[in-house]
C-alpha positions as CSV (number, residue, x, y, z in Angstrom):
1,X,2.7,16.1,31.3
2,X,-0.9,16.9,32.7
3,X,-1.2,19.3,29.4
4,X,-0.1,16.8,27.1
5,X,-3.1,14.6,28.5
6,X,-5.6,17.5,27.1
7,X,-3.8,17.9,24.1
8,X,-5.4,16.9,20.6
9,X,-2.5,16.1,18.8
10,X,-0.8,14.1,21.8
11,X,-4.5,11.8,21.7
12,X,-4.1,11.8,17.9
13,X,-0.4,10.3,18.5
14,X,-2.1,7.9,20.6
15,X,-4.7,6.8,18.8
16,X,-2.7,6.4,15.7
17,X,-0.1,4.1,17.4
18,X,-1.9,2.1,19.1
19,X,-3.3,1.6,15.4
20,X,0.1,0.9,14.4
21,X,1.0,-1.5,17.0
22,X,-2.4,-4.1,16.3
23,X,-2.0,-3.8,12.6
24,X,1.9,-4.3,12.7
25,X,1.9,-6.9,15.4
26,X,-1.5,-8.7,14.2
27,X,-0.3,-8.7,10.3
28,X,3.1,-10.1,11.3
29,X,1.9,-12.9,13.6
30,X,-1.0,-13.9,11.4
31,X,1.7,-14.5,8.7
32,X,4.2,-16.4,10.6
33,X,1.4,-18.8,11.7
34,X,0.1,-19.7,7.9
35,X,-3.2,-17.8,8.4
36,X,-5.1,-18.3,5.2
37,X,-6.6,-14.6,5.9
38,X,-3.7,-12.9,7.4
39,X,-5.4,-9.3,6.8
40,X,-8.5,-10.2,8.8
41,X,-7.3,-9.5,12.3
42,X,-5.6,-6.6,12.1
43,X,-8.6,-4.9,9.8
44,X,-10.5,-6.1,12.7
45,X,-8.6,-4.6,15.8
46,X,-8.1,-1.2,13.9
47,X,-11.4,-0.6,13.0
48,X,-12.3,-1.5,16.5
49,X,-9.3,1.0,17.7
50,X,-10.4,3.8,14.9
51,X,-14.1,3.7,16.5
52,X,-12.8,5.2,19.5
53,X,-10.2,6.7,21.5
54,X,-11.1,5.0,24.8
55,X,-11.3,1.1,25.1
56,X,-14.0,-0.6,23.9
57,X,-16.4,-1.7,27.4
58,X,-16.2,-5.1,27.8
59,X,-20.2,-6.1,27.0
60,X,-20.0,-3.5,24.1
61,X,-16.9,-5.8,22.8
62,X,-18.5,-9.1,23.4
63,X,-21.7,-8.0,21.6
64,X,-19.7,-6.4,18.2
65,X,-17.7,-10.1,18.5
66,X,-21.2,-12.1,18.7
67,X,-22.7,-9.7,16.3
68,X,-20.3,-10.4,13.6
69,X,-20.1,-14.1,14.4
70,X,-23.4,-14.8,13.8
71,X,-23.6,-12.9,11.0
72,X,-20.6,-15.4,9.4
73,X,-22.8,-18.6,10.9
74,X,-26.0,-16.5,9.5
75,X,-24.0,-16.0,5.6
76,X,-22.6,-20.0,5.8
77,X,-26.8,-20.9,5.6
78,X,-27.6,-18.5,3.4
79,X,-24.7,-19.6,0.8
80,X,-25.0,-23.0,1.4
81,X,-29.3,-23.2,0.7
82,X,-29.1,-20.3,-1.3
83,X,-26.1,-20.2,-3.4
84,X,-27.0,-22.1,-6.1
85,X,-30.1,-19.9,-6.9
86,X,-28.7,-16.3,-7.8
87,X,-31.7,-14.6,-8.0
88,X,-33.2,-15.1,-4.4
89,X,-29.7,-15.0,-2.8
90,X,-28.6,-11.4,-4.1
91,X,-31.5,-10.6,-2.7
92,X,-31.1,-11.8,0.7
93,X,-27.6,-10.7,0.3
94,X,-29.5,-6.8,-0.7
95,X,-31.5,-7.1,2.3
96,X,-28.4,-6.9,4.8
97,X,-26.0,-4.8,3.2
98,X,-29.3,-2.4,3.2
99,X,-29.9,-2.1,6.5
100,X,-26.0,-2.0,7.1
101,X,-26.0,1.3,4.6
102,X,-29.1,2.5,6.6
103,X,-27.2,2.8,9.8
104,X,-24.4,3.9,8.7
105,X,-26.2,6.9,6.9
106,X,-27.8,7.1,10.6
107,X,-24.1,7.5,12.2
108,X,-25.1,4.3,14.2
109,X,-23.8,0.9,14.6
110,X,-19.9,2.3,14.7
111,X,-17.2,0.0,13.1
112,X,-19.1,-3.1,13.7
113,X,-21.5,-2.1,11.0
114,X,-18.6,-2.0,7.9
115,X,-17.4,-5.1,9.7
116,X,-20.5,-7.4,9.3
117,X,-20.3,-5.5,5.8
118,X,-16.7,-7.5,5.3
119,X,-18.1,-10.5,6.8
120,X,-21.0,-10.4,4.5
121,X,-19.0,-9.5,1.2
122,X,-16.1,-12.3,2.4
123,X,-18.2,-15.5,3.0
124,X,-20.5,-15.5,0.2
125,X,-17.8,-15.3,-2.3
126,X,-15.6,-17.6,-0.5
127,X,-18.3,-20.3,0.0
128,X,-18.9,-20.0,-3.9
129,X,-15.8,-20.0,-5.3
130,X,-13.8,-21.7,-3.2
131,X,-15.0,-24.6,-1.8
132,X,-12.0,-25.8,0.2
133,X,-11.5,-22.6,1.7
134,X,-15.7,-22.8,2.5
135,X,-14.7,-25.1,5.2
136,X,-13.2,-23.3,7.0
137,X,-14.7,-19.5,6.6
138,X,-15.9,-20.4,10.5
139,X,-12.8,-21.1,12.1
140,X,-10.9,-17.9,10.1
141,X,-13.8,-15.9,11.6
142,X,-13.2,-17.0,15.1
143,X,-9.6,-16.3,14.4
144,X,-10.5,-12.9,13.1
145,X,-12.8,-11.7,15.7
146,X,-10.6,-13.1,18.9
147,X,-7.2,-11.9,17.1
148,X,-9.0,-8.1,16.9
149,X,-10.7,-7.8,20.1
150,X,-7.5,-9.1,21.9
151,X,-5.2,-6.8,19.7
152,X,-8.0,-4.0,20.6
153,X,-7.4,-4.9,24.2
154,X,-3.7,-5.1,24.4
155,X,-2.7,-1.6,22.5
156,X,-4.5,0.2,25.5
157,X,-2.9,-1.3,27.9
158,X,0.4,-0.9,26.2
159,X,-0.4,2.7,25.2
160,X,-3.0,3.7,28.0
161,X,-5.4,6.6,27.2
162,X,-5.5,9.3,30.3
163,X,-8.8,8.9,32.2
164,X,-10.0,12.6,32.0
165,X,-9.2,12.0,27.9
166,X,-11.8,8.7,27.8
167,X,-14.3,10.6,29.8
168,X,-14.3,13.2,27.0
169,X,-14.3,11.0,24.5
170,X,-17.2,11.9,21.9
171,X,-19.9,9.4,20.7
172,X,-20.8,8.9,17.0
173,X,-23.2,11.9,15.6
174,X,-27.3,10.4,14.8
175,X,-28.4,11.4,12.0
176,X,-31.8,11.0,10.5
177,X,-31.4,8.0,7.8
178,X,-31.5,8.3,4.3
179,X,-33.4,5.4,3.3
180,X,-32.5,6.0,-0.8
181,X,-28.8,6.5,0.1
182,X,-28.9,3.4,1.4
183,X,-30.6,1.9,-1.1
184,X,-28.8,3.6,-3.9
185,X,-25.5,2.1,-2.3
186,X,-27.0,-1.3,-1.9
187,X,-27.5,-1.7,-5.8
188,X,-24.0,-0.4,-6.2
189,X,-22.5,-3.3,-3.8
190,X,-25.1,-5.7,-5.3
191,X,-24.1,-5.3,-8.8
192,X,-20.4,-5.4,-7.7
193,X,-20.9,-8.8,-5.5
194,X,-22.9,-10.6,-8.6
195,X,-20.1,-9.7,-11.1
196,X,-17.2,-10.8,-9.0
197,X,-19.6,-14.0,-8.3
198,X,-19.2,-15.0,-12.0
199,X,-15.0,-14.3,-11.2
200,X,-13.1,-17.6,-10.9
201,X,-10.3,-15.5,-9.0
202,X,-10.6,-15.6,-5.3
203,X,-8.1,-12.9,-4.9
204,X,-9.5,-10.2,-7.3
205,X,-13.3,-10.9,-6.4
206,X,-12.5,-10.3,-2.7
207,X,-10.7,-7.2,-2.6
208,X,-13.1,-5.0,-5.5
209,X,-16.6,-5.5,-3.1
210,X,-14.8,-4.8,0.1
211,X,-13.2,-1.6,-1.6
212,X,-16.8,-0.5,-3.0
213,X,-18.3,-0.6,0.8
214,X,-15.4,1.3,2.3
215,X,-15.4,4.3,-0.6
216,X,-19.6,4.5,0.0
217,X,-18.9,4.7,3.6
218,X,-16.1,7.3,3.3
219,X,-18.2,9.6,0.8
220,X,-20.0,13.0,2.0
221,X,-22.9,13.6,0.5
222,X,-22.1,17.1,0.9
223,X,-18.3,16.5,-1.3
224,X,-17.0,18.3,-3.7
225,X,-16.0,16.7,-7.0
226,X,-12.0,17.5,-5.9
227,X,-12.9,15.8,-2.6
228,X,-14.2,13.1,-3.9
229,X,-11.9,12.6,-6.4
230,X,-8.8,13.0,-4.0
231,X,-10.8,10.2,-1.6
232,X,-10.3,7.5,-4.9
233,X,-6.5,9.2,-5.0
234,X,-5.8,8.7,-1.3
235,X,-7.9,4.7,-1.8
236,X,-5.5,3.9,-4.6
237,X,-2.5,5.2,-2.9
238,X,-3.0,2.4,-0.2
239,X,-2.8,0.0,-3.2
240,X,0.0,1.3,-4.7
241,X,1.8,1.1,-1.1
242,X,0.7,-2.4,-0.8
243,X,2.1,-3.2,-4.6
244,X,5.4,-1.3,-3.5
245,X,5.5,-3.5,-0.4
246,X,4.9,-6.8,-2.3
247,X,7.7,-5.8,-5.2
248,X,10.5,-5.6,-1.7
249,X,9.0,-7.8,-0.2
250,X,10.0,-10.6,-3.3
251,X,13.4,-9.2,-3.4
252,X,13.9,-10.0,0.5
253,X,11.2,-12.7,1.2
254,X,11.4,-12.6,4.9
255,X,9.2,-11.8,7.8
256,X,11.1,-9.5,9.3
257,X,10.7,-7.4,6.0
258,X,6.7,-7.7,6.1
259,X,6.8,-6.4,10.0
260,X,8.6,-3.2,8.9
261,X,6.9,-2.7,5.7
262,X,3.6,-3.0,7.8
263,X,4.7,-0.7,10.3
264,X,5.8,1.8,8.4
265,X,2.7,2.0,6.5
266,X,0.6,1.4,9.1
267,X,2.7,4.3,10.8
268,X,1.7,6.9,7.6
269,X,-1.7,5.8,7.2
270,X,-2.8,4.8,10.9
271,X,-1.5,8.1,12.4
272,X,-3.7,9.8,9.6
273,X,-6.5,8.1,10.1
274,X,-6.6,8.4,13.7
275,X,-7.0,12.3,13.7
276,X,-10.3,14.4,14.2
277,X,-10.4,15.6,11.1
278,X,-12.4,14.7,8.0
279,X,-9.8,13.3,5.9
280,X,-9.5,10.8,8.4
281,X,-12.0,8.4,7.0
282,X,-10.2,8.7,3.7
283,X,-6.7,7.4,5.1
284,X,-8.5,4.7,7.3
285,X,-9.9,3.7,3.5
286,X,-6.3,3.5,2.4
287,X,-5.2,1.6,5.4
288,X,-8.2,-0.9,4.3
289,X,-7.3,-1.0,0.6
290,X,-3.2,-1.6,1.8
291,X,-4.0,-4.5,4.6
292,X,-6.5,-6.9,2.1
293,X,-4.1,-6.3,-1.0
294,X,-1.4,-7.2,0.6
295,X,-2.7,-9.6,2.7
296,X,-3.6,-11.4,-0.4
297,X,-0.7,-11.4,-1.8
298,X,1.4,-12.9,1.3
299,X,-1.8,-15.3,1.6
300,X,-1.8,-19.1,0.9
301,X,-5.4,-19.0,-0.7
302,X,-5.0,-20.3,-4.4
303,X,-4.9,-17.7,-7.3
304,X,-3.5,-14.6,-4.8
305,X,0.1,-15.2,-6.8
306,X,2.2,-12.6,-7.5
307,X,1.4,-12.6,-11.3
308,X,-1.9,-11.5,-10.5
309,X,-1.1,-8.3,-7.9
310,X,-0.6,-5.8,-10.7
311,X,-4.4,-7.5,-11.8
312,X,-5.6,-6.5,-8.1
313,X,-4.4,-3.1,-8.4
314,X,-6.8,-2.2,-11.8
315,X,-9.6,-4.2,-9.9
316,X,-9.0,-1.6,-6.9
317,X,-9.2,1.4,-9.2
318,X,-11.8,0.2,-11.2
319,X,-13.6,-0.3,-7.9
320,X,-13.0,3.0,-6.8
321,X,-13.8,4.5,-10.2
322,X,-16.9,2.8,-10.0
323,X,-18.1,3.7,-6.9
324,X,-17.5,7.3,-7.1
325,X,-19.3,7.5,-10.6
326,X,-22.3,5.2,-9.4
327,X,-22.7,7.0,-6.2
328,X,-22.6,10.9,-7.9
329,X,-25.6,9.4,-10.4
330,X,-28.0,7.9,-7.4
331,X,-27.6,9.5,-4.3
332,X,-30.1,12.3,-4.0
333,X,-29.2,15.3,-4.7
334,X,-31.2,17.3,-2.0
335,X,-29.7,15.6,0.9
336,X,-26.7,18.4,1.0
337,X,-28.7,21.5,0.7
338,X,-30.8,19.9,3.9
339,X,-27.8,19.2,5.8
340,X,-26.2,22.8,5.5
341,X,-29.9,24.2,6.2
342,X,-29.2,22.9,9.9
């Protein structure tokens, strides 16, 4: 027993179903009670469980929570003076997913960072194409950010992690930024968020930015072209589990059905993710890519219908296709050769 606490592969286990439990349980209740966004809290609790292997501390939590929340509140101004005037508002919109590229290229900031990078694709493009929902983008953030923190909360203390195993538990790696990675990644989400601004589909425009950010967060600079090609293989294949899910799940429409299609998944793609390795970024990615597609397409937002899924999947490898080809033409190409010198 006191072995199994040192063991990698028992913390992996861990780790991956505690991942499993928030995405399952959060997914599944956020359905049952109508949430308009039912993918938001359980992408929020597992990138807060994927960040680390011990429990978040409390004031670290609270400022993550307040962090994104006033990013949301902060995005509402912005799209309400700015919105109308493209120009000046893709830049203010540049300006923040810059310096949210610029620390992740630093290994700083954690999961918060792609979070505000959600937050920041989300409300924008539900502010300007859909009004009704613009409302409301407050209240689903709340939701969101309560729903994942408490999720967060209650997988540790239902699946505990050994003291001596948080103790050990190693922080993110600083590296020095790369101010034209960064930069280089902003155009790509930039020209990706002003196309999907012109998209009358709610549904479609959502998912192809958010997938963008995840691929350039997952992406070595130091990749092979067969890495980075399998990274777009293993994205996809979290939208083609989320198209398989949606196909049973019209044949048996009940909840019971989405709770063990979620699980299931989230048991193949959490567990994966959770591990030490360097694929695990990649199957986080996927568990991304499955949770927003098919969270759309259980969704009551209007144009997420089923008629349009198949059209979400394209937009998902388009996205990736993108992503990959924009990113292998821009980043710098000295940055590996300096890494491998150290």
């Amino acid at each position: 027993m006191w072995a199994d606490r040192d063991d990698p592969f028992a913390e992996q286990r861990r780790k991956g179903l505690r991942v499993t439990f928030a995405v399952t349980l959060g997914f599944t209740s956020a359905v049952a009670m109508g949430a308009i966004v039912p993918f938001l809290v359980p992408l929020f609790a597992a990138q807060f469980l994927l960040g680390s292997t011990a429990p978040m501390p409390l004031v670290k939590t609270l400022g993550a929570a307040l962090l994104i929340f006033f990013t949301g509140v902060g995005m509402m101004l912005l799209t309400k003076l700015f919105g109308d005037r493209p120009a000046p508002f893709l830049i203010l919109l540049a300006l923040i997913y810059f310096f949210c590229f610029l620390a992740q290229s630093a290994g700083k900031g954690g999961p918060a960072i792609f979070l505000i990078q959600v937050v920041a694709i989300m409300v924008p493009l539900i502010g300007i194409l859909n009004e009704d929902l613009a409302n409301s983008i407050l209240s689903i953030l709340v939701s969101g950010i309560l729903g994942g923190t408490l999720l967060m909360w209650l997988a540790h203390a239902v699946i505990p992690e050994p003291i001596s195993t948080r103790a050990s538990a190693a922080s993110a790696t600083v590296r020095p930024p790369s101010y034209w990675r960064a930069l280089a990644n902003t155009a790509i989400l930039v020209v990706a968020v002003a196309v999907c601004l012109i998209n009358d589909q709610l549904s479609a425009a959502m998912v192809i930015p958010i997938t963008i950010a995840s691929l350039l967060g997952q992406l070595d600079v130091g990749a092979s072209g067969r890495v980075a090609i399998g990274l777009v293989i293993i994205n996809l294949f979290g939208g083609i589990l989320a198209s398989i899910a949606y196909a049973i799940l019209t044949l048996r429409p009940e909840l019971f059905s989405i709770f063990l299609m979620v699980l299931v998944v989230s048991l193949i793609l959490g567990g994966r993710a959770a591990a030490s390795s360097q694929d695990a970024k990649m199957f986080a990615g996927a568990l991304t890519t499955f949770l927003i597609l098919f969270g759309l397409g259980v969704s009551p937002v209007p144009g997420s219908a089923a008629e349009s899924f198949a059209t979400r999947i394209v937009f998902v490898g388009a996205a990736l296709i993108y992503a990959l080809l924009m990113a292998l033409i821009f980043w710098p190409q000295s940055e590996p050769r300096e890494s491998h010198a150290k």
